[in-house]
C-alpha positions as CSV (number, residue, x, y, z in Angstrom):
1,X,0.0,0.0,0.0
2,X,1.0,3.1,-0.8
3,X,1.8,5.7,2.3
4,X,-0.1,8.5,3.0
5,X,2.3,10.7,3.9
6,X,3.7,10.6,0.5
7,X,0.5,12.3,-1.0
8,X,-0.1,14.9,1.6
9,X,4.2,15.6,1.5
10,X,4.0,15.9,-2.3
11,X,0.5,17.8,-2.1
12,X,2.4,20.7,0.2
13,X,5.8,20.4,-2.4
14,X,2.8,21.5,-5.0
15,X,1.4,24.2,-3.2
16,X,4.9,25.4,-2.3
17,X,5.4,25.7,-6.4
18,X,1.7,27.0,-6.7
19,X,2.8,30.1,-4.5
20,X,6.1,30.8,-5.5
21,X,7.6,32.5,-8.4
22,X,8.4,29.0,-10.1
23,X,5.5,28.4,-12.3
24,X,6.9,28.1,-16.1
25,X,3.8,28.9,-17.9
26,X,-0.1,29.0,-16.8
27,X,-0.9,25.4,-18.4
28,X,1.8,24.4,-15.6
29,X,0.1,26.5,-12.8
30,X,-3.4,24.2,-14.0
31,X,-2.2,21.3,-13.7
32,X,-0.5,21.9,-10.5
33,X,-3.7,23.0,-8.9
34,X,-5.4,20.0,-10.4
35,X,-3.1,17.4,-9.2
36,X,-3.0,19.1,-5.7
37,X,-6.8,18.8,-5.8
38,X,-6.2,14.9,-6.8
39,X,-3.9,14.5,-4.3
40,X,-6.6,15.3,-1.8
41,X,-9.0,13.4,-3.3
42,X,-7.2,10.3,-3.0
43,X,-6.6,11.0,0.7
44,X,-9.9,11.9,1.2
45,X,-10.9,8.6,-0.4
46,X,-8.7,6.8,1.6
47,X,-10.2,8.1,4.8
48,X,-13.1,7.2,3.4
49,X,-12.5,3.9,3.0
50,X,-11.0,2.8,6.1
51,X,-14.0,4.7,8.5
52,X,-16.2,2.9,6.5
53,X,-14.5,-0.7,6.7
54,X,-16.3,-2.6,9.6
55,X,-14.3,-5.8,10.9
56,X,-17.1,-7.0,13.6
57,X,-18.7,-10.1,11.6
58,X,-20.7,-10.7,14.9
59,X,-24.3,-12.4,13.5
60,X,-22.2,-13.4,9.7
61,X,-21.9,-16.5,8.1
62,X,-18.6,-17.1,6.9
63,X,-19.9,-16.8,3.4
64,X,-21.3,-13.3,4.3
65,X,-17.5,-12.3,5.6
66,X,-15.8,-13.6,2.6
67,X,-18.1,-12.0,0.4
68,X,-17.7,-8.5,2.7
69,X,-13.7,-8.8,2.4
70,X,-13.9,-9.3,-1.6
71,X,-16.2,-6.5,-2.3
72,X,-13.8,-4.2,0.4
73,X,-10.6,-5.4,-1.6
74,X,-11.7,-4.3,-4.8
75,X,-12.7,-0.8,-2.9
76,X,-9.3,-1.3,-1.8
77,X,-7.6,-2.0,-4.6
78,X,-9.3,1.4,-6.7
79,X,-8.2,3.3,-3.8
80,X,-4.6,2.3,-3.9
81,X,-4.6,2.3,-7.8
82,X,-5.9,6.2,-7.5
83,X,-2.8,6.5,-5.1
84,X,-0.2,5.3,-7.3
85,X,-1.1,7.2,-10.3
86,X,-1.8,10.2,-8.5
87,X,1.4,10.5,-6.9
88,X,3.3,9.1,-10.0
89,X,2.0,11.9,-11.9
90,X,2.9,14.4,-8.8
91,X,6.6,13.2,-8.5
92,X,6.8,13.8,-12.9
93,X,5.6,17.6,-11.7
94,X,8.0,18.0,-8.7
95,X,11.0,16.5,-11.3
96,X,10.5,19.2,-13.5
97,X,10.8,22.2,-10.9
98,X,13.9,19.8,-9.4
99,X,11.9,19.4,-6.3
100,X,13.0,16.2,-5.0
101,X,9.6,13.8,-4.3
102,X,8.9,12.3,-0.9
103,X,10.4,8.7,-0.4
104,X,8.1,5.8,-0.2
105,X,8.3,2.3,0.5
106,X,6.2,1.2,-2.8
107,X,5.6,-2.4,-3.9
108,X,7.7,-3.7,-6.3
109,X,5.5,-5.5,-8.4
110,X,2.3,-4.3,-8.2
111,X,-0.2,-6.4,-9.4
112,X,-3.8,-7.2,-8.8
């Protein structure tokens, strides 16, 4: 899984560009401000995610909990996909202005 810190670190590198005298043209200063808002997305749907993931399987079958758990890993699964491409896409921008990205510990071979 992809750490959260890494979005909101790159989100504030982004801002730091957005308000500074760095931005190369206005197309640049668009997609900035779009990825930033991105970047919070995917947080937010993060968040979302795991207040909404409920673990008590009290009065479940064990058909009902495996069925619960597949349907949560493919919610799982979009909102770490949103995450890598997100910040992929973030780290491109930050290379560019020779801002250096925030470190991660990523999976190698991400697959699903």
């Amino acid at each position: 899984m992809i750490d959260g810190a890494k979005v909101i670190n790159n989100k504030m590198k982004l801002d730091s560009i957005l308000k500074s005298r760095q931005i190369k043209s206005v197309d640049d200063s668009v997609k900035i401000a779009d990825l930033v808002l991105k970047l919070n997305q995917a947080d937010e749907n993060m968040m979302d995610w795991m207040h909404a993931f409920n673990d008590d399987f009290k009065g479940r079958d064990e058909t009902e909990n495996l069925n619960y758990y597949k349907s949560e890993m493919v919610k799982i699964r979009n909102v770490e996909d949103s995450y890598i491409k997100v910040t992929r896409a973030s780290d491109s921008v930050l290379k560019i202005y020779n801002v250096a990205p925030s470190q991660i510990m990523e999976m190698k071979n991400h697959k699903h």
